[in-house]
C-alpha positions as CSV (number, residue, x, y, z in Angstrom):
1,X,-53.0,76.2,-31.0
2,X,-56.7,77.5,-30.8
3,X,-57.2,80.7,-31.1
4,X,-60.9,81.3,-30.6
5,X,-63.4,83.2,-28.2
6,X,-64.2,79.4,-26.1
7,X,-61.0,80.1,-24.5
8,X,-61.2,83.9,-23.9
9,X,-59.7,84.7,-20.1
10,X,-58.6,81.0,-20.0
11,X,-55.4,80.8,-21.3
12,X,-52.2,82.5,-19.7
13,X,-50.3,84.7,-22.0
14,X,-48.1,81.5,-23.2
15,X,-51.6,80.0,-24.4
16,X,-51.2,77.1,-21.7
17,X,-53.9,76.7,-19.5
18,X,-54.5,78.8,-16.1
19,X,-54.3,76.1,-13.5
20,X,-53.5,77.3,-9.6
21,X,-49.7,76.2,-8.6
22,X,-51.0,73.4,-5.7
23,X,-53.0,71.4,-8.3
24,X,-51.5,68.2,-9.2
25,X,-53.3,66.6,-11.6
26,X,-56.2,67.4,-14.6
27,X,-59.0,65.7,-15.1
28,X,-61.1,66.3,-18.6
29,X,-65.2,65.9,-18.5
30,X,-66.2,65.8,-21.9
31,X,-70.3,65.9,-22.1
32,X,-71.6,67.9,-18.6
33,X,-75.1,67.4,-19.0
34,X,-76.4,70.1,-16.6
35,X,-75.3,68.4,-13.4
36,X,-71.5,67.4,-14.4
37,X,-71.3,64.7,-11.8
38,X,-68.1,63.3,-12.5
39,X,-66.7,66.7,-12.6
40,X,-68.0,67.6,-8.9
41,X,-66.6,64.2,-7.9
42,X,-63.6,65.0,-8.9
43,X,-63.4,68.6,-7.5
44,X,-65.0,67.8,-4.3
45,X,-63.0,64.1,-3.1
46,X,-59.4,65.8,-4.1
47,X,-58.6,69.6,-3.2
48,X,-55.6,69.4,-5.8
49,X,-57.1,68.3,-9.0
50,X,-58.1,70.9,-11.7
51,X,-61.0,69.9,-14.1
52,X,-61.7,71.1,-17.4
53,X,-65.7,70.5,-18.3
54,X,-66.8,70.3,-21.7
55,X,-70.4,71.3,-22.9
56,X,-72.0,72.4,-26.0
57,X,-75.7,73.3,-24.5
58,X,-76.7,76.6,-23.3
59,X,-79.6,75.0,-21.7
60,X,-77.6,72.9,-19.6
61,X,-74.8,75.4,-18.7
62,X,-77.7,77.8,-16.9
63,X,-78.3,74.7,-14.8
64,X,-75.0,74.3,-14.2
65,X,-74.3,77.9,-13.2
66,X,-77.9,77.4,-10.8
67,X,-80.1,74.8,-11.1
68,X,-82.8,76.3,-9.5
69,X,-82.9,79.8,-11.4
70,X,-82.4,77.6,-14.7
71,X,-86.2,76.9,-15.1
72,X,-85.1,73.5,-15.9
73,X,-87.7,70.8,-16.3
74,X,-85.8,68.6,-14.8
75,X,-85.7,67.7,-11.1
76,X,-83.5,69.3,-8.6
77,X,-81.4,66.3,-8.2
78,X,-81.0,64.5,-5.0
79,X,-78.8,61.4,-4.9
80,X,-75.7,62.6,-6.2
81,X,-73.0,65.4,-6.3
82,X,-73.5,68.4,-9.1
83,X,-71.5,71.7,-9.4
84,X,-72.8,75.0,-9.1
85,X,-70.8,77.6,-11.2
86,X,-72.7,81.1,-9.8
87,X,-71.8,80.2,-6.1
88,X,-68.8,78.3,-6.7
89,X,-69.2,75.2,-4.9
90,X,-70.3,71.3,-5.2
91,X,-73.4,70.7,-3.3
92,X,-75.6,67.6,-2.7
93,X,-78.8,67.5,-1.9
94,X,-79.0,71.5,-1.6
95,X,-76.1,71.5,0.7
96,X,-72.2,72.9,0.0
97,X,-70.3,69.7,0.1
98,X,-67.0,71.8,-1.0
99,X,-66.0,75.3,-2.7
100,X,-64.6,74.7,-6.4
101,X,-62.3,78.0,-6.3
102,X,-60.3,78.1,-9.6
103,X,-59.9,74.2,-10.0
104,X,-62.2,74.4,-13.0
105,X,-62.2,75.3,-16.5
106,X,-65.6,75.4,-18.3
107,X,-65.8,75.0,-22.3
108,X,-68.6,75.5,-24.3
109,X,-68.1,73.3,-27.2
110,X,-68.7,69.7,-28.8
111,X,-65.7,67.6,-29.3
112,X,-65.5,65.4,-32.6
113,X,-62.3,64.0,-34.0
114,X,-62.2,67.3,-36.5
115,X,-59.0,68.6,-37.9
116,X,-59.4,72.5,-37.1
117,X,-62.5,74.3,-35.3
118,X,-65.8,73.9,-37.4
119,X,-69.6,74.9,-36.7
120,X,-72.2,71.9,-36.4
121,X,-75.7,71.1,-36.0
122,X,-76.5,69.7,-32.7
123,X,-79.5,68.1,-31.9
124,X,-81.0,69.2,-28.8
125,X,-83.3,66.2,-27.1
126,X,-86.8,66.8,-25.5
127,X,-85.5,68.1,-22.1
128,X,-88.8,66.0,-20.2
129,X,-87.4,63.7,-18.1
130,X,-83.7,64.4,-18.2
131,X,-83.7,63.4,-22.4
132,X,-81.8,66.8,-22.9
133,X,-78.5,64.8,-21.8
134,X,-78.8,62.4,-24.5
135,X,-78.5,65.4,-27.4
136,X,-76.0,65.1,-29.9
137,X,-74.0,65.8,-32.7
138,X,-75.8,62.9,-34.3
139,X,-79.4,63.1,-35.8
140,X,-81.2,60.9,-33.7
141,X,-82.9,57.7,-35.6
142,X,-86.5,56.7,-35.4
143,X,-85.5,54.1,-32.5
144,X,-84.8,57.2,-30.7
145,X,-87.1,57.5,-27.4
146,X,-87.2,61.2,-27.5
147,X,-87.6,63.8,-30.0
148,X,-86.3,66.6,-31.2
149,X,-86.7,69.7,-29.0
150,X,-84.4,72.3,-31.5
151,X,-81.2,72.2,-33.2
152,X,-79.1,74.8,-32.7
153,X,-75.3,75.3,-34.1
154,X,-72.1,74.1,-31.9
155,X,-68.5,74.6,-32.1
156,X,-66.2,71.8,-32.9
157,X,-62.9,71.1,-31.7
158,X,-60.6,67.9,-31.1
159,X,-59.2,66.8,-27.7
160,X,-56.0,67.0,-29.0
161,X,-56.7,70.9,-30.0
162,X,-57.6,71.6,-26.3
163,X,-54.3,69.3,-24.8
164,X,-52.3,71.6,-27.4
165,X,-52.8,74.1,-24.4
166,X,-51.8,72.1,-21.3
167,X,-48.5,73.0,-20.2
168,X,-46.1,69.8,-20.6
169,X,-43.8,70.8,-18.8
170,X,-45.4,70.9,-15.6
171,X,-47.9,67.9,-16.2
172,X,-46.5,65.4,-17.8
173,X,-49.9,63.2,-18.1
174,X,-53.2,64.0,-17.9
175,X,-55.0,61.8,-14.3
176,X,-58.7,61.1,-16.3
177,X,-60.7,61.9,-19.5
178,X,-64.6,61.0,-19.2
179,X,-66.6,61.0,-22.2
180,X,-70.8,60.9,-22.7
181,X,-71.0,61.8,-26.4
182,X,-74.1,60.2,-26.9
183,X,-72.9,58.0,-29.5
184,X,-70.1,59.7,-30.7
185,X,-68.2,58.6,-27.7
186,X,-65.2,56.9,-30.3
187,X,-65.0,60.0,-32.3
188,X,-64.4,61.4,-28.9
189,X,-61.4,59.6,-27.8
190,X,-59.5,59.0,-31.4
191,X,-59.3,63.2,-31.3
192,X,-56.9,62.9,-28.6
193,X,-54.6,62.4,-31.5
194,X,-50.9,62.7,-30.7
195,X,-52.0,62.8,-26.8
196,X,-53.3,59.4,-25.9
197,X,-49.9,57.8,-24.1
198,X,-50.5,60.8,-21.8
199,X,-54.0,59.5,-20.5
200,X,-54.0,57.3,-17.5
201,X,-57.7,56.9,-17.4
202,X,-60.5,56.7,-19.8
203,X,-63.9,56.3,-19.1
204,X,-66.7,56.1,-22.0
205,X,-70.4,55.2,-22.1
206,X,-70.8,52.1,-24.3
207,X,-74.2,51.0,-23.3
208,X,-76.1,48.4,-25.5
209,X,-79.7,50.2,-24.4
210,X,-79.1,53.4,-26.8
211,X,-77.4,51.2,-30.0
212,X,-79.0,52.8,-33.1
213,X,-80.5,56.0,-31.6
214,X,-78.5,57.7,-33.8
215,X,-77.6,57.4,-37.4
216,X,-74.0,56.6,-38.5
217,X,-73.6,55.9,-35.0
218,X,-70.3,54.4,-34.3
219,X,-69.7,50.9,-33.0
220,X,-68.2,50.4,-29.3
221,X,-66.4,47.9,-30.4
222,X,-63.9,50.4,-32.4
223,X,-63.7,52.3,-28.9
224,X,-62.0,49.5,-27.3
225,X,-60.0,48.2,-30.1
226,X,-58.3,51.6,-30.2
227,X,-57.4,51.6,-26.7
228,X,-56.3,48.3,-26.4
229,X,-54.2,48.5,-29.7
230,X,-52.5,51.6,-27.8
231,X,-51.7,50.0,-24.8
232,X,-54.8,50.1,-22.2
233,X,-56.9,47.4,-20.7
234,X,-60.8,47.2,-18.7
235,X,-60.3,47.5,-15.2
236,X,-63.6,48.2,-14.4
237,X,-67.2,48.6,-15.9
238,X,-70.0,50.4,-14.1
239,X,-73.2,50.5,-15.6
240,X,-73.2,52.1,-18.8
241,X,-69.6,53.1,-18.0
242,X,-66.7,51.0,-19.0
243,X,-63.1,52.7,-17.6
244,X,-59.8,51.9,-19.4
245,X,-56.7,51.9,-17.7
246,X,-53.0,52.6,-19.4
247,X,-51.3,49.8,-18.7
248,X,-48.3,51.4,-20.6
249,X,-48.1,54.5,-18.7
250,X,-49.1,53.5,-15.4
251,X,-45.9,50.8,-15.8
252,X,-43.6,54.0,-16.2
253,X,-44.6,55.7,-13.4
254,X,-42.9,56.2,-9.8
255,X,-44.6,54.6,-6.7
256,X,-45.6,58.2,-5.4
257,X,-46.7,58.7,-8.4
258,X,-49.0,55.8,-8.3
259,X,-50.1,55.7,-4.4
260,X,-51.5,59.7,-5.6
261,X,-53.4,58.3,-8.6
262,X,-57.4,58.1,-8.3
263,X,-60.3,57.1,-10.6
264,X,-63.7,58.9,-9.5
265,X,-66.2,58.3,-11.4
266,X,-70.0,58.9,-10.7
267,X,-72.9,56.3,-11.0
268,X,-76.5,56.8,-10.8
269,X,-76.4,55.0,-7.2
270,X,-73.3,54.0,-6.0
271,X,-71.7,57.5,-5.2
272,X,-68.4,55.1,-4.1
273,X,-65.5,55.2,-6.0
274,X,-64.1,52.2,-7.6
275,X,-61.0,51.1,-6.5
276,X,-58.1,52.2,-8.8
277,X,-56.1,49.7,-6.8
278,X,-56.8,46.8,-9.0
279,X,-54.7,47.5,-11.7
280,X,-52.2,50.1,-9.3
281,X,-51.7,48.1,-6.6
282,X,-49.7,45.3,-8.5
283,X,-47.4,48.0,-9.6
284,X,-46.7,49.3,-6.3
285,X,-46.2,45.8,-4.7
286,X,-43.3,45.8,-7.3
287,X,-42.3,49.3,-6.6
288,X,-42.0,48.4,-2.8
């Protein structure tokens, strides 16, 4: 179990997570950026799902508690969903699309497949033109499109070390984990450790536009063999995004269950979900 200041006022006195009795499911964002769209998808499409977001950045945090007081150079987006932590609420487009209550858990951290908590250098991207969200644990190679704007020094922890604290009992599997580790996305998803039969959804970025921006960058390739090895399959890619699905798990599961299942995700354009349908809907046929 951590035991470490990150989690200070979020843990109950068990060291499980604080999570409001009418959520059903938890959703993990691992890499916010300072808008955390797929975390304010999430929150604002389903009243009873309860997010955890992960973040190492201060910079991006400010924008996340308000964009506009942040001084960020970035734009004040417009075409999709973002959370603001100071007011409470998801808005688009400067207006409340829903109030996020106590459905969300913010971290401020990196995640790595480490085996205990550990201090790290984090490269902080040129924050002109959005390039902050592709900072990293990684030192960025020459083919890097943006420089170096500071590097300042992260906590570490594993997936699995944060799962330690959900409460088993009451969730028995986790609904989504999303991960934009700017090429560490792998590393990412192996920490889930002991954990990764309880994950129905997956989605990573494994985009061919940013291979080799960062040295002993890791292959997308070993992404997906992992998951496929441990009993997921593609059921959808969107843009950059590619989502896995547990084919394993989702089998095991009840048709309520299944008809209550979702898969959000955000894309730069399409604000639609895609349909989780394709791989649930052959289960529930058989379920019927």
């Amino acid at each position: 179990m951590l035991n470490m200041d990150i989690l200070s006022g979020k843990l109950d006195e068990r060291g499980k997570f604080i999570i409001p009795e009418d959520q059903k499911h938890i959703n993990i964002d691992v890499g916010l950026a300072g808008e955390a769209p797929h975390s304010a998808i999430w929150l604002s499409e389903n009243d009873d799902r309860f997010v955890i977001g992960i973040e190492p950045l201060s910079y991006h945090w400010r924008m996340l508690k308000d964009f506009e007081k942040s001084k960020s150079i970035r734009p004040y987006p417009t075409n999709f969903k973002i959370i603001q932590l100071d007011e409470g609420v998801v808005k688009l487009n400067h207006k409340v699309v829903c109030e996020i209550g106590n459905r969300f858990c913010g971290i401020q951290c990196a995640i790595d497949d480490v085996k205990e908590l550990s201090w790290e250098k984090f490269y902080m991207m040129d924050p002109t033109d959005g390039a902050s969200g592709s900072s990293s644990l990684l030192k960025p190679s020459e083919k890097h499109p943006h420089f170096i704007e500071s590097i300042v020094q992260t906590p570490v922890i594993s997936l699995e070390a944060i799962l330690d604290h959900v409460d088993w009992e009451r969730f028995s599997f986790i609904e989504h984990i999303k991960t934009d580790c700017e090429g560490k996305d792998y590393e990412a998803v192996r920490s889930i450790g002991k954990y990764l039969d309880r994950i129905v959804f997956i989605t990573s970025e494994l985009s061919e536009d940013n291979i080799d921006h960062w040295e002993e960058q890791s292959d997308g390739w070993d992404l997906y063999h992992l998951l496929i090895a441990n009993g997921y399959k593609i059921f959808k890619v969107i843009g950059a995004d590619v989502i896995f699905a547990n084919m394993k798990l989702l089998e095991s599961l009840d048709k309520d269950t299944l008809d209550n299942l979702r898969c959000h995700v955000h894309h730069e354009v399409d604000l639609s979900a895609p349909d989780p349908q394709v791989v649930v809907q052959p289960l529930l046929e058989e379920r019927k």
